[in-house]
Every structure is written in structure tokens, then in C-alpha cells.
C-alpha positions as CSV (number, residue, x, y, z in Angstrom):
1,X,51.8,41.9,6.4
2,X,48.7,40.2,5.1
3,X,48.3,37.7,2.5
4,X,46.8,40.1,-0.1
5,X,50.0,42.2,0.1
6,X,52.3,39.4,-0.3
7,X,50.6,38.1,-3.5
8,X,50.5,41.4,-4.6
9,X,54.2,42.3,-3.9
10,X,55.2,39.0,-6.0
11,X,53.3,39.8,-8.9
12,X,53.8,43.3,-9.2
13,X,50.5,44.0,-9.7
14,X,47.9,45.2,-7.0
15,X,45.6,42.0,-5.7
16,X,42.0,42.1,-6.7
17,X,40.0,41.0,-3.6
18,X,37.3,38.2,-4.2
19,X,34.0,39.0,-5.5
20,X,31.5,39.5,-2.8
21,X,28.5,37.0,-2.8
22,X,25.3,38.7,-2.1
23,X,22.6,37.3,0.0
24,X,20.5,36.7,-3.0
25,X,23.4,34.6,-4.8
26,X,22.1,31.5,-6.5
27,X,19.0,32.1,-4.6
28,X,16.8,30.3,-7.2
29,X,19.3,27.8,-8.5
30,X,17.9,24.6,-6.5
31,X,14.5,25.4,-8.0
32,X,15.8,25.6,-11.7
33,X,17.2,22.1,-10.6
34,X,14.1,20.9,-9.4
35,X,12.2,22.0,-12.6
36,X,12.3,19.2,-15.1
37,X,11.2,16.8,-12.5
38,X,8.8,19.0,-11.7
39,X,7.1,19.6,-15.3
40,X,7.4,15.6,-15.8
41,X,5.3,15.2,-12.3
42,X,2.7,17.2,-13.3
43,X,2.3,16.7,-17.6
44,X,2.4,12.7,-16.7
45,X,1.6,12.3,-13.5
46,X,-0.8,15.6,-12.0
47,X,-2.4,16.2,-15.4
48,X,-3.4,12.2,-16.2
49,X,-4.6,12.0,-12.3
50,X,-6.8,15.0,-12.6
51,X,-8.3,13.6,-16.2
52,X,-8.7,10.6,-14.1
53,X,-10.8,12.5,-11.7
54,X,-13.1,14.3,-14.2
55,X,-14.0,10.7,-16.0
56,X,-14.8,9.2,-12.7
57,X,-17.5,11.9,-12.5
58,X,-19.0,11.6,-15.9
59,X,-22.8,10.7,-16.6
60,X,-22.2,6.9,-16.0
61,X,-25.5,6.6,-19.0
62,X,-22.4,8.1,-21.8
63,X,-20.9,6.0,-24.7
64,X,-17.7,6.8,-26.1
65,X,-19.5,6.8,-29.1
66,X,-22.1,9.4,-28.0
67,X,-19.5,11.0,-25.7
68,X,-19.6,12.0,-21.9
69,X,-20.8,14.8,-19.8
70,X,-19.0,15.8,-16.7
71,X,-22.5,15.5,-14.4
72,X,-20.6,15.8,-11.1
73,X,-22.1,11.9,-10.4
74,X,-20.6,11.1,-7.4
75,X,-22.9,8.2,-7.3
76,X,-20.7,6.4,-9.8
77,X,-18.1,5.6,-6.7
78,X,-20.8,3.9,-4.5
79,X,-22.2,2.2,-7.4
80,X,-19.1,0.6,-8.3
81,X,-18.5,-0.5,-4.7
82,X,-21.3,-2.1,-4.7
83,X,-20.9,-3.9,-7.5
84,X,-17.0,-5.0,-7.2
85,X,-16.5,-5.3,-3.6
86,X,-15.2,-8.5,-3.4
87,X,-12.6,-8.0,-5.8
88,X,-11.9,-5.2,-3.5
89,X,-11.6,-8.1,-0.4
90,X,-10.0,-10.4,-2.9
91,X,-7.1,-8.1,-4.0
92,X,-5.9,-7.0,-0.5
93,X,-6.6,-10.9,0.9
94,X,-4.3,-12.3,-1.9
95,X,-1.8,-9.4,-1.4
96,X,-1.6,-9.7,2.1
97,X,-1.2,-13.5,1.7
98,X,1.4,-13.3,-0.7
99,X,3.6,-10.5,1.9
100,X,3.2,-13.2,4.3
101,X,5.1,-15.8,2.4
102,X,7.6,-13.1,1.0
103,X,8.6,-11.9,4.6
104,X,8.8,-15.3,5.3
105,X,10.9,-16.5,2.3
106,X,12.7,-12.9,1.8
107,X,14.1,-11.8,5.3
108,X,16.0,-14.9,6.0
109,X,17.4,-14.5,2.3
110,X,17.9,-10.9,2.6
111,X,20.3,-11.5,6.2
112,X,21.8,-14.6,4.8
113,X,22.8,-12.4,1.8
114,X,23.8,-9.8,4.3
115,X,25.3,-11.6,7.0
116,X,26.9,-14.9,5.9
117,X,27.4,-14.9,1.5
118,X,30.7,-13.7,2.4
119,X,32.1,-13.8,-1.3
120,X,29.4,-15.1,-2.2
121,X,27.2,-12.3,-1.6
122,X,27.2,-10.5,-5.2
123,X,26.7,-13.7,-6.9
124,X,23.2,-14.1,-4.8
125,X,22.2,-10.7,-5.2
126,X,22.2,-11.2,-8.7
127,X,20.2,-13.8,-8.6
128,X,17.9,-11.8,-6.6
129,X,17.7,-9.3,-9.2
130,X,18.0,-11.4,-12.2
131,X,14.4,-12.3,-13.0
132,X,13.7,-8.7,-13.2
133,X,16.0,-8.6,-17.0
134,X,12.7,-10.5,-18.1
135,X,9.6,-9.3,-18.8
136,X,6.9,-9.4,-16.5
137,X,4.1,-11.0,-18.4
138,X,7.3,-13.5,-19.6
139,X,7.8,-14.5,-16.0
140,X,4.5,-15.0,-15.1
141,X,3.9,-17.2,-18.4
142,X,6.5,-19.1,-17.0
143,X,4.7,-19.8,-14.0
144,X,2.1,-21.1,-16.0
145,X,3.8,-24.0,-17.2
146,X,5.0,-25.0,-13.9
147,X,1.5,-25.0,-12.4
148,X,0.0,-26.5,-15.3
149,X,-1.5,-29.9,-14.4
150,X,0.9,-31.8,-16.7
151,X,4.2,-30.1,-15.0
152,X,6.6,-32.1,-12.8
153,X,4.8,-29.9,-9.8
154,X,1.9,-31.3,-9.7
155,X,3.0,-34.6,-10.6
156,X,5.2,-34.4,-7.4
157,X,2.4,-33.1,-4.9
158,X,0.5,-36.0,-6.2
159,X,2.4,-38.7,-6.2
160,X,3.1,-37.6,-2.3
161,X,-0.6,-37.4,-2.2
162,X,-0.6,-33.8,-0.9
163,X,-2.8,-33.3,-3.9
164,X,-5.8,-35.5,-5.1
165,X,-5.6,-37.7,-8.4
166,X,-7.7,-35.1,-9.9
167,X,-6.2,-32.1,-8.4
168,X,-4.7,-28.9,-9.4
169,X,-3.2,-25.8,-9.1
170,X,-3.2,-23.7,-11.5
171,X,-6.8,-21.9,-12.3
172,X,-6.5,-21.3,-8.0
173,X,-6.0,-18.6,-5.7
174,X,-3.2,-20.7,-4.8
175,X,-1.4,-20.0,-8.4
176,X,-2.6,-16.5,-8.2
177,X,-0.9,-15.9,-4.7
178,X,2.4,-17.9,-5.8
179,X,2.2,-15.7,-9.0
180,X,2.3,-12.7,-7.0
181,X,4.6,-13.7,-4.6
182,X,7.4,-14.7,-7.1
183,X,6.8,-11.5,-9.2
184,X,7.4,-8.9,-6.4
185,X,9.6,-11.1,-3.9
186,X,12.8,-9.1,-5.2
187,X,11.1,-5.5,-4.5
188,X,10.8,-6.8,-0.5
189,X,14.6,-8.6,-0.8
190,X,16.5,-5.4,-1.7
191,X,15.5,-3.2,0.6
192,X,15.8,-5.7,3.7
193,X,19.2,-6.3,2.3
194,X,20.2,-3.0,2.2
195,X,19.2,-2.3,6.3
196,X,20.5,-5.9,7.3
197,X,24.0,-5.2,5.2
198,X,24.4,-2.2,7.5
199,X,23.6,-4.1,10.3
200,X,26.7,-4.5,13.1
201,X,27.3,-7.7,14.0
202,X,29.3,-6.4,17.3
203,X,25.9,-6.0,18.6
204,X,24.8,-9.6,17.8
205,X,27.7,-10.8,19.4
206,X,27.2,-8.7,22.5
207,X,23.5,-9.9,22.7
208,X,25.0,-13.6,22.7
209,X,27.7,-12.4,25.3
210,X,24.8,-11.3,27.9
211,X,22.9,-14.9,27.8
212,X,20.3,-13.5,25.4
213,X,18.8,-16.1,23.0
214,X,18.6,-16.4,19.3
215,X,14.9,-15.7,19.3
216,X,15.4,-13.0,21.8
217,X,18.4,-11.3,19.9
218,X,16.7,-11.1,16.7
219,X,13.3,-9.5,18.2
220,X,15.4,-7.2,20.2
221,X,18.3,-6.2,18.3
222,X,17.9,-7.2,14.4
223,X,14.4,-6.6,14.0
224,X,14.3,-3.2,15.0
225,X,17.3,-2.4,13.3
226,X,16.4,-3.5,10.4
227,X,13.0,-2.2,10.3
228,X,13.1,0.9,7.4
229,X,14.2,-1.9,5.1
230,X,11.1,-3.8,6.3
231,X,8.2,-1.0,6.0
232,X,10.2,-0.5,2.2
233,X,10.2,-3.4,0.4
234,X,7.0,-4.0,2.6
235,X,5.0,-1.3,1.0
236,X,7.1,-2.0,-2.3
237,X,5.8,-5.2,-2.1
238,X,2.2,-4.9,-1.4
239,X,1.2,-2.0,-3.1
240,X,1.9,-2.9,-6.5
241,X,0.7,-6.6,-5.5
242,X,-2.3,-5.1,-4.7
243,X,-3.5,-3.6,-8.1
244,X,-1.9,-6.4,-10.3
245,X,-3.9,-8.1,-12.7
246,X,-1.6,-10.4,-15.0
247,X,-1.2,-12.9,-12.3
248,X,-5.1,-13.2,-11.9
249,X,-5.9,-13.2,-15.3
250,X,-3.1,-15.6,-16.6
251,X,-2.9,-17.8,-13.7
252,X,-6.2,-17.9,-12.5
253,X,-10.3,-17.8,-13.5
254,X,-12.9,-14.9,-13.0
255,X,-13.5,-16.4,-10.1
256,X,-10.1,-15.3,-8.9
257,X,-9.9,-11.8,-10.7
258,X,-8.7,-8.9,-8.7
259,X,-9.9,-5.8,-8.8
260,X,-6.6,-4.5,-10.8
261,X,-8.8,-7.0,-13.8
262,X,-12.3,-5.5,-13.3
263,X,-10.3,-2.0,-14.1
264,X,-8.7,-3.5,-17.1
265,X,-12.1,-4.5,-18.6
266,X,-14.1,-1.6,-17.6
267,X,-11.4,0.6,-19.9
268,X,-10.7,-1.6,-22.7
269,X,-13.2,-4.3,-23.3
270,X,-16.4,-2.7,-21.9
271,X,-15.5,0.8,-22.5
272,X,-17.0,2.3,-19.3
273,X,-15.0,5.1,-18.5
274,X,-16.4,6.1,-15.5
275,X,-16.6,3.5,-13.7
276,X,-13.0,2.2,-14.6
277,X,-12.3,5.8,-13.4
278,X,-14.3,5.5,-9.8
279,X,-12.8,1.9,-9.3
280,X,-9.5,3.6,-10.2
281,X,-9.9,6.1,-7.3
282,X,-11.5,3.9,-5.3
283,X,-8.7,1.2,-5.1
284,X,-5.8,4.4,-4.9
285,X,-8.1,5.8,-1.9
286,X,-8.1,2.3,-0.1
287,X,-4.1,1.7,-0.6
288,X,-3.3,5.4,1.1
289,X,-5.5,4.7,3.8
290,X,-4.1,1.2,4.6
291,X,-0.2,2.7,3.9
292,X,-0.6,6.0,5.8
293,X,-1.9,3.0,9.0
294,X,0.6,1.0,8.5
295,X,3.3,3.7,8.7
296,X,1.7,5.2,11.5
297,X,1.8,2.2,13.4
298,X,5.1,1.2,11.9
299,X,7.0,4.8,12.1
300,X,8.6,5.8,9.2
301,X,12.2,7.4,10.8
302,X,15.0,6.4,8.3
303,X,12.1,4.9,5.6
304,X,11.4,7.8,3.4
């Protein structure tokens, strides 16, 4: 006798079989999910980017006062080039610079988080994420002070005569690059922690078991493993570090601004929409390029 007889034996009453799912069931219920992301993607992000677009294309001889007129000038992007290319050079040289010393400073931290805190480990990665309560700008005035040519810094590279009597560092590329690194360190820790926590130590120890060295066991074995933390925090790192501005302009001169400055005072100081819009673009087009190279070259299994 089957179940449905059974169960409806006991109760006396006849069993009512299951309702029957139809192929189109809940067809459309993963879209409905997807649908307030969706509309906040395009009102704040697709909307603002295509408005973006049309101002980068205005007659660059408008006012606000006088208002624009979409001209189609697609001379405004060369123009601007031309004009701010080496805050262009400068914003990817002092990004790339500062990634440098974060992967130097931040994978070492990130495996000895990972690897050897032991107890110890939540402790660090709250000081890893700490600074982050505090604002930004905060942080960065911070920085300020500790550059400053009265801080106990300088006073210490001095007096070990790595700097002159006379010498600085804040008002330098050097402060703008230490700025930077500081700021987005935590954005390349995380992610390398996260790969490196996952990371089985078994096959470090087997490494060491077949005569393998150090050096050869971590470009063999924890390097590749931990390589979608890597291209994250790598591209977390540099892309933001890239179009920053608050490090140049607090911590350095116009003769350090980025291009993530020139942007800043075409749209609220010299009011030139345009070509704030054109640089805009500009800088976004350079950062995809360089990203969609890097992953290429990279690989991206595990990453996105």
C-alpha cells in the first residue's frame, strides 16, 4: 500500500496529493529580486554616467552662467590631454609607487595575520581595519602633522643625516606616495588575508619535506595560491589610489597634484564642465584599459 493511502486511512479523510509546480513556477522571481539593485544602478550610477558623457561633449566656449550646448565637441577630450598629461603620468606613477610599497608592507602582514597570529589573529585584523572608523580626510590630516618639518619624523631622519639640515618631507611626492599608501594599505591587506587564511599549510610542509627552499616554496606554492586575493586588493588598491586627490592636495604642492585635483578644480573652482567631464572620462578610459591588461595577464579564475 502506498504512502498516500496510509495517511489517508489514519485520518479518515481522502489525501489531497501535492500541488503540481508548473514549468513557469517562480519563473520571474530572481528578477523581482534583482530589481532594487537594479533601479539604484541605473538612477545613481547609469543615469549620472550618461550626464557625465553629454557634459564632456558640450561647446567647451559655455559658462554656466550663459549655459551649454551639447556641440557633439569631441575635441574637448584631446584638448584636455594635451593640457593635463602629466597629471595623467603623475597619478598612475605615484599609484604604482605606492602598490609597490603596499605589496611590500601588506603581504607579509596579510600571511603573518594568516599563518602565525594564532590567537592573536583578530586582535591584528582589527588593527588592520581600524583606521578605516576615521574619516578619510581625518587620517590624512594626521599624516600632515607627522610629515610636518617640526614632527619627531623629520627630526629623526635628520639627526641620522638621511635628510639634510634644511630638508623635508612634507610638500613632496614622497608625502604624497606615503599618504596614499597608508590610506588604501588596508583595501590590499584584507583581501590577501582572506586567500592566505585559506591557504593549507600541509602543502608548505610538504614543499619543505621535498628539499624545496623558502624562496622556492613561496613562488611555487603560496604565491599562486594566493593570487585572487592579490589581483583584489591589487586593483582595490590602485584604482581608487589612482583618482585620489586629498593626499595631493593636503600633503603636497601643485607641483604634485594628480589628475583626481585638476578634476576637482575644473568642476568647482573654475567651473568648466566640460572639460572636468572629458578628464573625467579620460582618466575612467585609462584605468579600464590598464585593469582589463592587468587581468588578462593576471587571470582572473576565483577573483571576481
Amino acid at each position: 500500500m502506498s504512502a498516500l493511502a496510509h495517511v489517508s486511512t489514519a485520518s479518515g479523510q481522502p489525501a489531497s496529493p501535492p500541488p503540481a509546480a508548473g514549468p513557469g513556477r517562480h519563473r520571474f522571481l530572481p528578477y523581482l529580486l534583482l530589481l532594487p539593485g537594479a533601479a539604484w544602478l541605473f538612477l545613481f550610477f547609469a543615469v549620472p554616467l550618461v550626464q557625465l558623457a553629454a557634459a564632456s561633449l558640450y561647446d567647451p566656449n559655455g559658462s554656466l552662467s550663459t549655459g551649454y550646448a551639447l556641440t557633439w565637441a569631441f575635441g574637448n577630450y584631446p584638448t584636455a590631454l594635451q593640457a593635463y598629461w602629466p597629471q595623467f603620468g603623475r597619478s598612475f606613477l605615484y599609484a604604482g609607487i605606492a602598490l609597490v610599497l603596499g605589496l611590500l608592507m601588506g603581504y607579509p602582514l596579510a600571511y603573518a595575520i594568516a599563518q602565525k597570529a594564532g590567537r592573536w589573529k583578530n586582535l591584528l585584523l582589527v588593527c588592520v581595519v581600524a583606521p578605516m572608523f576615521t574619516s578619510f580626510l581625518v587620517r590624512t590630516l594626521a599624516w600632515k602633522t607627522i610629515l610636518s618639518d617640526n614632527g619627531w619624523l623629520v627630526g629623526l631622519l635628520r639627526d641620522v643625516h638621511l635628510l639634510g639640515p634644511d630638508g623635508r618631507l612634507l610638500a613632496t611626492p614622497v608625502a604624497v606616495v606615503l599618504g596614499l599608501t597608508y590610506n588604501f594599505l588596508p583595501f590590499l591587506v584584507l583581501p590577501l588575508y582572506a586567500s592566505l587564511e585559506r591557504l593549507d599549510y600541509r602543502l608548505l610542509e610538504a614543499s619543505s619535506d621535498l628539499y624545496a627552499s623558502p624562496l622556492k616554496t613561496f613562488r611555487r606554492v603560496t604565491l599562486p595560491l594566493s593570487m585572487p586575493g592579490l589581483i583584489a586588493g591589487t586593483l582595490l588598491f590602485f584604482i581608487p589610489a589612482t583618482g585620489d586627490y586629498i593626499n595631493a592636495e593636503l600633503l603636497g604642492t601643485p607641483n604634485q597634484y594628480m589628475i583626481g585635483n585638476v578634476i576637482d578644480s575644473a568642476f568647482l573652482v573654475r567651473l568648466d564642465y566640460p572639460q572636468g567631464a572629458a578628464l573625467s572620462f579620460l582618466l575612467m578610459s585609462a584605468i579600464l584599459a590598464v585593469v582589463f591588461v592587468y587581468l588578462r595577464r593576471a587571470g582572473t579564475e576565483e577573483v571576481l
